[in-house]
KOLVOMI-825269 format. One record per residue (C-alpha): x, z, y. Coordinates in nm, 2 decimals, always signed. Last residue first. Example, Ala and Ser with C-alpha at 12.3 -4.5 7.8 and 13.67 -1.06 7.14 Angstrom:
2
    east      up   north
   +1.37   +0.71   -0.11
   +1.23   +0.78   -0.45
//
This chain:
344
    east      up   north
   +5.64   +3.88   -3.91
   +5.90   +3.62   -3.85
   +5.69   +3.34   -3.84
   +5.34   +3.47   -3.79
   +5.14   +3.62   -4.09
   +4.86   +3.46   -4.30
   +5.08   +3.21   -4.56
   +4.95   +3.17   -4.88
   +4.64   +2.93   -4.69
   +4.77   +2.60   -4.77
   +4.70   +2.42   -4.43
   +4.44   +2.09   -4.51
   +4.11   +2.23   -4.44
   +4.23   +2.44   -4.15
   +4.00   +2.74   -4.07
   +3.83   +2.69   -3.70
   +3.50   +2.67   -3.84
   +3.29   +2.39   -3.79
   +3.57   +2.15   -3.67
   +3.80   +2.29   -3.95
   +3.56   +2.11   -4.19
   +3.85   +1.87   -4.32
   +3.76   +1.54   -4.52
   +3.46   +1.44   -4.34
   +3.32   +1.11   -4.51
   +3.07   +0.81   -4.40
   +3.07   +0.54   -4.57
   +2.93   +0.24   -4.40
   +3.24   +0.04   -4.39
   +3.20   -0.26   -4.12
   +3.45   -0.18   -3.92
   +3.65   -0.26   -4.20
   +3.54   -0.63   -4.22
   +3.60   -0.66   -3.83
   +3.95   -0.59   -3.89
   +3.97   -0.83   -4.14
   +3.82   -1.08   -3.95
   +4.02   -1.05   -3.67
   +4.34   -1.08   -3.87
   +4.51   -0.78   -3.91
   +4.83   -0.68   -3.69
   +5.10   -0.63   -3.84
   +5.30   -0.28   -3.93
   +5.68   -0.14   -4.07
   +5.63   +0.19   -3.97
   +5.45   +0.38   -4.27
   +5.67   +0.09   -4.51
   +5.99   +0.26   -4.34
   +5.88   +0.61   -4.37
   +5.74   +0.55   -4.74
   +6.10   +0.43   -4.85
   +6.23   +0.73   -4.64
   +6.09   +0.98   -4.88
   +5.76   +1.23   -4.74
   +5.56   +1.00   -4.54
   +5.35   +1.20   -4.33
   +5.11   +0.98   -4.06
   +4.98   +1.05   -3.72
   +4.80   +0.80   -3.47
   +4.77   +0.67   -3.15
   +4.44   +0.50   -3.11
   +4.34   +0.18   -2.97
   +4.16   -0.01   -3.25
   +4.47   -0.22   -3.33
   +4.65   +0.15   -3.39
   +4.42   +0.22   -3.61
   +4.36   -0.06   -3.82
   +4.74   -0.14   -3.84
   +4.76   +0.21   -4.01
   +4.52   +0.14   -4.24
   +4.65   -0.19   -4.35
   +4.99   -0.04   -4.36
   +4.87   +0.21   -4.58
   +4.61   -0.04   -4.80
   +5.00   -0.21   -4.88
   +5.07   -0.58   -4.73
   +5.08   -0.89   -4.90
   +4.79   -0.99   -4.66
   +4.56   -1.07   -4.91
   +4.63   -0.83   -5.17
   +4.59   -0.56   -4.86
   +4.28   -0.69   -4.73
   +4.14   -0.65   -5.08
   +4.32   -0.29   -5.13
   +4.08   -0.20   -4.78
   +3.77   -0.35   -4.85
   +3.81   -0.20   -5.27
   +3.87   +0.17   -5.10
   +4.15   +0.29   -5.28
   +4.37   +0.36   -5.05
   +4.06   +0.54   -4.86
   +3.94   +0.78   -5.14
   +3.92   +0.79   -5.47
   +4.11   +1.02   -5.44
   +4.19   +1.26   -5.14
   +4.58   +1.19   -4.98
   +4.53   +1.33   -4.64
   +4.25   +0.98   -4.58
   +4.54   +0.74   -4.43
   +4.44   +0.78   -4.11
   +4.44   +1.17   -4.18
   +4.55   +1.25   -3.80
   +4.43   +1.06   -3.50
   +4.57   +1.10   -3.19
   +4.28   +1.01   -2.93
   +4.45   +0.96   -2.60
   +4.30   +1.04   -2.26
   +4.24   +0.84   -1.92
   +3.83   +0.90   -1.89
   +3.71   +0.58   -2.03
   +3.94   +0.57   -2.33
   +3.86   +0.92   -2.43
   +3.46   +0.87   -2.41
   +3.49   +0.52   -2.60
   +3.71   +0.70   -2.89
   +3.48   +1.04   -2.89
   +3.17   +0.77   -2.96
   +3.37   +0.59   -3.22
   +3.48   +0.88   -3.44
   +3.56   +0.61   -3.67
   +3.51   +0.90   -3.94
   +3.51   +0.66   -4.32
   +3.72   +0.41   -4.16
   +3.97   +0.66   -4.01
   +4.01   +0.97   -3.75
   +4.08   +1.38   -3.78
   +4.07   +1.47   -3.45
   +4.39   +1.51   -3.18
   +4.30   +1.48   -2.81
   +4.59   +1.39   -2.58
   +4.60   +1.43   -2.17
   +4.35   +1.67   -2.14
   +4.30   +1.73   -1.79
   +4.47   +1.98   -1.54
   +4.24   +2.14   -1.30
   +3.99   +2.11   -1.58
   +3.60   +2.15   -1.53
   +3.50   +1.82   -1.66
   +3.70   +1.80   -1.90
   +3.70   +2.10   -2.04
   +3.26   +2.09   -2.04
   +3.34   +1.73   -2.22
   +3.53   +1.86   -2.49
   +3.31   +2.12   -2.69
   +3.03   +1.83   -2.74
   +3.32   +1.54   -2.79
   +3.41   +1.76   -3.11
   +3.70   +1.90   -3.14
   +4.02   +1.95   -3.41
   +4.29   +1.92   -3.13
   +4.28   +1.99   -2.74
   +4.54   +1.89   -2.48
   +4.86   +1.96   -2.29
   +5.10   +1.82   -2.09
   +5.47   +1.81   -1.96
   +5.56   +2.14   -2.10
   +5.85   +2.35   -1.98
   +5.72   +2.25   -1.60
   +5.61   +2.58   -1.52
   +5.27   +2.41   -1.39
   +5.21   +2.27   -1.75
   +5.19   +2.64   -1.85
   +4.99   +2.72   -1.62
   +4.74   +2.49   -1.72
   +4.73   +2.63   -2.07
   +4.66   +2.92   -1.93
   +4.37   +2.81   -1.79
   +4.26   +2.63   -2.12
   +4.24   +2.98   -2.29
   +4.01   +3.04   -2.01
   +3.80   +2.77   -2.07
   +3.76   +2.81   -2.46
   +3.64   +3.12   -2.44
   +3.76   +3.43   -2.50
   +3.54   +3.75   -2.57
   +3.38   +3.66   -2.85
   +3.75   +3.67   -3.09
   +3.61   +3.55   -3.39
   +3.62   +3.72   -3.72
   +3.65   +3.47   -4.05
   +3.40   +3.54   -4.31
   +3.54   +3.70   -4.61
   +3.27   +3.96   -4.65
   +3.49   +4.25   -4.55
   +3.56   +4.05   -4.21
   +3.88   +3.81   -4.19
   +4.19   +3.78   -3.97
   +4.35   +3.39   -4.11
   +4.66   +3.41   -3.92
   +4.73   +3.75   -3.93
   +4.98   +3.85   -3.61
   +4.74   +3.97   -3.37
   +4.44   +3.78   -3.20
   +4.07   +3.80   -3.32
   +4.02   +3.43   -3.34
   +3.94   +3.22   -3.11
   +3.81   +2.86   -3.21
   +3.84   +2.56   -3.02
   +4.16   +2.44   -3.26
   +4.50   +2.39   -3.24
   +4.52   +2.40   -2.89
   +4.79   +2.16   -2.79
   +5.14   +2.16   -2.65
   +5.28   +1.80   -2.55
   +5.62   +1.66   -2.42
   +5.73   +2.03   -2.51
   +6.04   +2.18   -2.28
   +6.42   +2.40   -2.38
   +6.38   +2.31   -2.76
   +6.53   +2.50   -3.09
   +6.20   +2.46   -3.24
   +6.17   +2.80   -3.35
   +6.24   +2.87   -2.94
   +6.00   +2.68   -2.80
   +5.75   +2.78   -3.08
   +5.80   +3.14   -2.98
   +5.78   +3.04   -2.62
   +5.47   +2.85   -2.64
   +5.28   +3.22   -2.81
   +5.45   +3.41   -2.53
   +5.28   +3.16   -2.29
   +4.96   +3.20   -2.46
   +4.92   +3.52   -2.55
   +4.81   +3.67   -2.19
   +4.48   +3.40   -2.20
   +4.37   +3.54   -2.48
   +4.38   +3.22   -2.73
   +4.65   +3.35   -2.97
   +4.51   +3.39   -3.30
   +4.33   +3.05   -3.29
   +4.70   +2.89   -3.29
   +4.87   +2.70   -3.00
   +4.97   +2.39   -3.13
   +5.32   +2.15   -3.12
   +5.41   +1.83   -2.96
   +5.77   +1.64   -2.93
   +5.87   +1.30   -2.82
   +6.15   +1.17   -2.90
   +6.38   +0.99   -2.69
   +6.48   +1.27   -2.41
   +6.66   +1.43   -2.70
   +6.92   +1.15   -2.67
   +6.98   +0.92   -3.04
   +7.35   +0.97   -3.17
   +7.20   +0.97   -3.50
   +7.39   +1.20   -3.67
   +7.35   +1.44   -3.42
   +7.00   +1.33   -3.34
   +6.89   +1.34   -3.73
   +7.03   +1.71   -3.74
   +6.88   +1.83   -3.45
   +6.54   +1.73   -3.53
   +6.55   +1.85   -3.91
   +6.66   +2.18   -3.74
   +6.39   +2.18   -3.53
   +6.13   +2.05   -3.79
   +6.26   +2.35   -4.03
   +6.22   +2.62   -3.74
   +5.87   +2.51   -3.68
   +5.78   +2.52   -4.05
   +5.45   +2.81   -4.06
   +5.21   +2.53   -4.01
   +5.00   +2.75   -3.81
   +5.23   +2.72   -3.49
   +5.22   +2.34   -3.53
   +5.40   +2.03   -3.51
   +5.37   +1.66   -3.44
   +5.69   +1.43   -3.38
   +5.67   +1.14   -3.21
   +5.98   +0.91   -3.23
   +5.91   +0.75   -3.58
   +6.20   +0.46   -3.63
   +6.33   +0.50   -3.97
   +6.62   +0.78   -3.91
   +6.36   +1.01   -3.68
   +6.12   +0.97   -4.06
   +6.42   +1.04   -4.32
   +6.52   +1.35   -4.11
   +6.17   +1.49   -4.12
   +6.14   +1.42   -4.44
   +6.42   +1.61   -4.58
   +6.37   +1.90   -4.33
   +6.01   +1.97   -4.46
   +6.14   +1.87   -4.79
   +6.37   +2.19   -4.78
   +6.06   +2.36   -4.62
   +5.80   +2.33   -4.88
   +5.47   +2.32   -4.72
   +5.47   +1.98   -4.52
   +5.24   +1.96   -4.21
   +5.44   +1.77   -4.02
   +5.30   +1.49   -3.91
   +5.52   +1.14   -3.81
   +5.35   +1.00   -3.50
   +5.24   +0.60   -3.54
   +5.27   +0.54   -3.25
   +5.47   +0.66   -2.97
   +5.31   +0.96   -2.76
   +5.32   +0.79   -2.38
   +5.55   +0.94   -2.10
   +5.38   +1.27   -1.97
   +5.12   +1.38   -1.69
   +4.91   +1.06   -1.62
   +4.58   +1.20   -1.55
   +4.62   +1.15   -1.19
   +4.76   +0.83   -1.20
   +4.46   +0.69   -1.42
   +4.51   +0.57   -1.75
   +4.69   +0.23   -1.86
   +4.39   +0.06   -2.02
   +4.30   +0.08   -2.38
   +4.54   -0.07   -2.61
   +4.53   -0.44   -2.81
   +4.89   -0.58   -2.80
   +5.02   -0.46   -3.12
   +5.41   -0.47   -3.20
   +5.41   -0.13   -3.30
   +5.65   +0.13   -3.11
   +5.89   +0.10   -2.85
   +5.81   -0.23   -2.74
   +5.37   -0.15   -2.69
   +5.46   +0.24   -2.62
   +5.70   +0.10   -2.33
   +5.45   -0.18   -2.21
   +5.17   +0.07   -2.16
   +5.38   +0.31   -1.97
   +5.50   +0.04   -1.74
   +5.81   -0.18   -1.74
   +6.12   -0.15   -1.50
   +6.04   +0.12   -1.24
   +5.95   +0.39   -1.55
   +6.27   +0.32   -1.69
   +6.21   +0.35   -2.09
   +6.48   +0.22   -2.26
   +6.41   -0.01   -2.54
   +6.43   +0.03   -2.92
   +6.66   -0.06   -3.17
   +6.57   +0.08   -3.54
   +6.86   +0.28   -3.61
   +7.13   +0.23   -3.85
   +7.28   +0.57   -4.03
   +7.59   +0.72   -3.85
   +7.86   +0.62   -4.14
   +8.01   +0.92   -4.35
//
């Protein structure tokens, strides 16, 4: 059978072009970006945009999309502990480069640490579980998952008698973020960051870091511009990746929103390529889970919107949370079947 066709994208010689110019060719063809950050905050190549997401329950179409997405052009890769598929992604992964042809060293690969394992002496065995589900010897990224602690062991989802999740009291958010450190100074993981915060919890990390976040993840679209997190990430060197650009499938929801299907009819384009385009042209990275490779090619295939357009849906008023995992630490989107580590 043929090696599928790959999109063709640059190589990224860090003498040649700069980190900016290598997401901008290697990704979406849209010049607007925040500025190049800071040497000292610059601990990993870029995260190309859009990212695919995997939080996909089945595991045969775990593996199915996966493939599909490396195969149409996605190069970022987003995993988790908690979403129970680390060993599909990794075979997916090694799969599409074999047929492919394409190096290891051009993808880029992030996974979580889960609320369960926060104590500082669970998180390098935590990494090295994923590590090694993933089939990988390093992580371009490793993120906590959430700011929560839960009590550790192997349930995911450890709960009191009144159903109330039980938080571990004793771990903070700092020191699981010193061990995160270390793990960036054992060079298996070229950086690390934060996921599901507010800009409240964040700034105390930053500004006490050894090591600052180099990625934060939040849910992010028209209806939570998060635009206050945004201009605080830009001005201190860090990316926002955005998950649920798209709205995580709710309806009526965001592809149905009459601004964004009119931009849409006008453009010939579909509401998720106008959402996409939105994000990216507003200067975040972003995540996105087509789940066929028709829908990984539309997901990638992005213009940029006219000025006014863009400025039209900056103008939405609505204002929608679609996940509360900020408030609590329990997912919003992760079916909740599953409560025990892989393996357990």
């Amino acid at each position: 059978m043929a090696s599928p066709t790959l999109p063709q994208h640059p190589t990224f010689n860090p003498g040649d072009v700069s980190k900016l110019e290598y997401v901008r060719l290697n990704c979406v063809r849209i010049p607007r970006y925040p500025p190049d950050p800071p040497p000292s905050r610059q601990q990993l190549r870029p995260a190309p945009r859009p990212g695919f997401g995997t939080l996909i329950p089945d595991p045969a179409l775990t593996i199915s999309a996966t493939r599909d997405a490396l195969i149409a052009g996605f190069r970022h890769f987003d995993c988790a502990e908690r979403y129970g598929n680390e060993r599909e992604v990794g075979q997916a992964l090694r799969e599409a480069l074999s047929a492919t042809g394409l190096a290891r060293e051009k993808i880029f690969v992030t996974t979580k640490v889960w609320n369960t394992n926060h104590r500082p002496d669970r998180v390098e065995p935590a990494f090295e579980a994923s590590l090694q589900r993933l089939g990988l010897d390093y992580l371009e990224l490793y993120l906590i998952h959430t700011p929560y602690a839960f009590q550790p062991g192997d349930n995911y989802d450890p709960r009191d008698k009144d159903g109330n999740p039980i938080y571990d009291r004793d771990t903070t958010l700092l020191d699981t973020w010193r061990a995160m450190e270390t793990l960036v100074d054992h060079g298996k993981c070229r950086a690390i960051g934060l996921s599901d915060i507010t800009l409240e919890v964040l700034k105390p990390i930053v500004d006490s870091a050894r090591i600052k976040p180099a990625v934060v993840q939040v849910e992010s679209h028209p209806y939570l511009p998060e635009h206050e997190l945004l201009q605080y990430c830009n001005e201190n060197g860090i990316v926002l990746l955005a998950f649920a650009p798209l709205g995580h499938g709710m309806k009526p929801g965001l592809l149905e929103d009459p601004v964004i299907t009119s931009i849409a009819s006008k453009l010939g384009k579909t509401p998720a390529q106008v959402l996409l385009a939105w994000a990216i042209q507003r200067g975040t990275a972003l995540l996105t889970t087509p789940r066929s490779a028709d829908r990984a090619k539309e997901n990638f295939d992005i213009a940029r919107l006219p000025q006014d357009a863009f400025d039209e849906i900056n103008r939405i008023q609505t204002r929608q949370r679609l996940n509360s995992v900020v408030n609590t630490g329990v997912p919003g989107f992760i079916p909740q079947t599953k409560s025990t580590a892989p393996g357990k």
